[in-house]
C-alpha positions as CSV (number, residue, x, y, z in Angstrom):
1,X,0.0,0.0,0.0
2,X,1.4,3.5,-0.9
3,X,1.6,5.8,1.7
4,X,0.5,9.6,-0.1
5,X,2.0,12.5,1.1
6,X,-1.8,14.4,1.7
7,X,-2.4,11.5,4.6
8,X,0.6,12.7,6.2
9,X,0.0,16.2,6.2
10,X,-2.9,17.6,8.3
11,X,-3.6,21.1,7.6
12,X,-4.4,23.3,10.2
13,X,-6.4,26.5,9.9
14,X,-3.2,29.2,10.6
15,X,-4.6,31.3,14.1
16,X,-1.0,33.8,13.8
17,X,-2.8,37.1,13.1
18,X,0.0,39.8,12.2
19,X,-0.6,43.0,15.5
20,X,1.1,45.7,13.5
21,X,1.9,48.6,15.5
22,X,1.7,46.5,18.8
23,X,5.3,45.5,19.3
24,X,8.4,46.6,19.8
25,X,10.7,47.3,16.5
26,X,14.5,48.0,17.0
27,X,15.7,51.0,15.5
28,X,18.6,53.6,15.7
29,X,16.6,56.3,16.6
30,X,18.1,60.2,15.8
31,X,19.3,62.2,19.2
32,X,20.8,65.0,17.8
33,X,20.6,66.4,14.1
34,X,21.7,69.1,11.7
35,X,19.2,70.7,9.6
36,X,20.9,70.2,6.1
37,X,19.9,74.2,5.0
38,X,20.5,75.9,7.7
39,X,23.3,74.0,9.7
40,X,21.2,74.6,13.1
41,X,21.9,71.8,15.1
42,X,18.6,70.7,17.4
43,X,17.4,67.9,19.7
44,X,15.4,65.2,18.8
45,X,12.6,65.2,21.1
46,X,10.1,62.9,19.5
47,X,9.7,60.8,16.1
48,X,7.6,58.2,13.8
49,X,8.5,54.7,13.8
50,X,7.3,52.0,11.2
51,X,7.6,48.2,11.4
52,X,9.9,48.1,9.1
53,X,12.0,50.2,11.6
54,X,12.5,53.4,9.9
55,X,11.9,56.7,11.1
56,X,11.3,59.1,8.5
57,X,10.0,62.3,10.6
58,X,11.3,63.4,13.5
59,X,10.5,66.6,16.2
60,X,13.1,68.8,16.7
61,X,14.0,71.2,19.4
62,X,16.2,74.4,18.4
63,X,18.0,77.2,20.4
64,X,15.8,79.4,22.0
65,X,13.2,76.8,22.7
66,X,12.2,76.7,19.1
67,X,10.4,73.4,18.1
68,X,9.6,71.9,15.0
69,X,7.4,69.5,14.7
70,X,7.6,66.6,11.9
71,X,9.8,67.5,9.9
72,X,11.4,65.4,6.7
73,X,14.5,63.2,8.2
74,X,15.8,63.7,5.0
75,X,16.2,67.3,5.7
76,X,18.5,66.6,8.4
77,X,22.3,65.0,9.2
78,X,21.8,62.7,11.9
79,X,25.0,63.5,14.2
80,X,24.5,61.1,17.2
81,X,21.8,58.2,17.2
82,X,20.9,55.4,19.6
83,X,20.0,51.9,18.6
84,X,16.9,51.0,20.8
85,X,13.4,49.7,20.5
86,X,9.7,50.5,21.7
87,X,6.3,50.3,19.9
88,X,5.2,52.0,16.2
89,X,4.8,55.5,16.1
90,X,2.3,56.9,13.6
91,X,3.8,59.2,10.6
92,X,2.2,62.4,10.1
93,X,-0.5,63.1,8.1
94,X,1.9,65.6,5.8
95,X,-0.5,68.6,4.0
96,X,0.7,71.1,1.2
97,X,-0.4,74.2,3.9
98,X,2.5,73.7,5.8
99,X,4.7,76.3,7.1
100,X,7.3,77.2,4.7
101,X,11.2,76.4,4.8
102,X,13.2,79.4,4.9
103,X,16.3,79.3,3.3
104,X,18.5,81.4,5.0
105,X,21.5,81.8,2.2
106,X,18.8,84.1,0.4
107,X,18.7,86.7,3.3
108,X,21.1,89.8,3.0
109,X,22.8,89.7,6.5
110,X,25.5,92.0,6.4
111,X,27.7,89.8,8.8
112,X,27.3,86.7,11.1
113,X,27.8,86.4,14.8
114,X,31.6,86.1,15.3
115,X,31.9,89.7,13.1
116,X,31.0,93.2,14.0
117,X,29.0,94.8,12.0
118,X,29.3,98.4,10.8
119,X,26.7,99.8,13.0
120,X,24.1,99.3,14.9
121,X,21.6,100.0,12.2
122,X,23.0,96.9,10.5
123,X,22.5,94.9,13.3
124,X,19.5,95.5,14.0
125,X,18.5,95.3,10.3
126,X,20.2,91.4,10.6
127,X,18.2,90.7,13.3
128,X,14.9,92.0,12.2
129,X,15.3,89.4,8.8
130,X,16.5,86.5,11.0
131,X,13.1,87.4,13.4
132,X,11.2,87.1,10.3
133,X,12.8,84.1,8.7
134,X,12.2,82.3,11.8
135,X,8.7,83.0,12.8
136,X,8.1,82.3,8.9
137,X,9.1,78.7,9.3
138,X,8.3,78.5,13.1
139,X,4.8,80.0,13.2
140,X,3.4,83.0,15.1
141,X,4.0,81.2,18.7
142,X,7.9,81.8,17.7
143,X,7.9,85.1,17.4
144,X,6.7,85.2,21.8
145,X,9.5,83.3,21.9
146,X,12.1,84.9,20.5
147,X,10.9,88.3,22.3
148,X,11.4,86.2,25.5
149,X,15.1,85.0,24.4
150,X,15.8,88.9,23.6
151,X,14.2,90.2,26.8
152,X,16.9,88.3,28.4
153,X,19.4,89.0,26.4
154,X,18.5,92.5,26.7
155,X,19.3,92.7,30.0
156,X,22.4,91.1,30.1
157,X,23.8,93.7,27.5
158,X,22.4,95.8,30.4
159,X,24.0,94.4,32.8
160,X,27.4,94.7,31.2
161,X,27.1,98.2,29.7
162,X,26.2,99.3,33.5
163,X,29.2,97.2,34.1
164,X,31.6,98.9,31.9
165,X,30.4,102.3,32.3
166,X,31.1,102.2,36.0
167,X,34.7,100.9,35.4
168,X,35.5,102.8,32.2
169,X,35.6,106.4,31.6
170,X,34.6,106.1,28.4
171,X,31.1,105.0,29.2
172,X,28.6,107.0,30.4
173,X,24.9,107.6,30.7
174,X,23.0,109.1,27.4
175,X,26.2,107.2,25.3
176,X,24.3,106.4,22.0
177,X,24.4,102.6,23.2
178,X,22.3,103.2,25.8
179,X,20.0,104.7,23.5
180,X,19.8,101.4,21.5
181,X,19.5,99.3,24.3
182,X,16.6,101.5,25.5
183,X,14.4,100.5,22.2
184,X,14.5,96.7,23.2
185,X,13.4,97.0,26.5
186,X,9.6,96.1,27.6
């Protein structure tokens, strides 16, 4: 009698029912980054996760408390990552109304932080185009924010004009500096 390979073989109905989303995927998951335009360098404090293990946006944290929210990884240089694992996270619903990129070769800043500029008109003309630039690609809630990061900063030019004027001769109050500093405070 033959023996046929069917009578061997009992098929089962299969019960494994794939829980995508459910478990825990290992990834190497972006700490800190480099926005690829603007070299700003930010924290990574959130991001999507597929199963397949790929993150493809991420939330970023800037200077000054600045936060963008998913954003492209492929607009960034991942410059320290972390190979872990936890659950899928859900990608963004992307839509064409979002905030615009700024790119910040195309602004007409007369000099950059480690320079000195030629006076304090061009400063403040650099800093009213980088204040408009961000809050352009941040949104309106940047703009309270960088008024806050001035305030401060504000008052620590303040703080070390009073400073110098109380050590140096040269210094004195109603110098035209003082007169500057007067139009950023509240």
């Amino acid at each position: 009698m033959a023996i046929k390979l069917k009578d061997l073989v009992k098929e089962e109905k299969d019960t494994f029912i794939p829980t995508y989303g459910t478990g825990d995927v290992v990834h190497d998951c972006p700490k800190h980054v480099q926005e690829i335009k603007t070299k700003l360098k930010g924290k990574v404090i959130n991001h999507s996760l597929n199963e397949a293990g790929e993150v493809n946006f991420i939330d970023v944290k800037f200077p000054f408390g600045i936060v963008r929210k998913d954003q492209s990884i492929k607009k960034f240089k991942i410059l320290e990552a972390q190979t872990h694992e936890h659950v899928v996270k859900a990608e963004p619903k992307v839509e064409a109304a979002n905030l615009p990129d700024v790119d910040f070769s195309t602004m007409r800043l007369k000099s950059d932080i480690a320079k000195k500029w030629d006076s304090t008109d061009d400063m403040m003309d650099d800093l009213r185009q980088w204040i408009q630039a961000n809050m352009a690609a941040g949104g309106p809630d940047l703009g309270r924010d960088i008024a806050d990061a001035l305030k401060l900063m504000s008052n620590y030019a303040l703080g070390e004009y009073k400073k110098a004027s109380s050590t140096s001769p040269g210094y004195k109050p109603g110098d035209h500096i003082k007169k500057e500093l007067d139009k950023f405070k509240r």
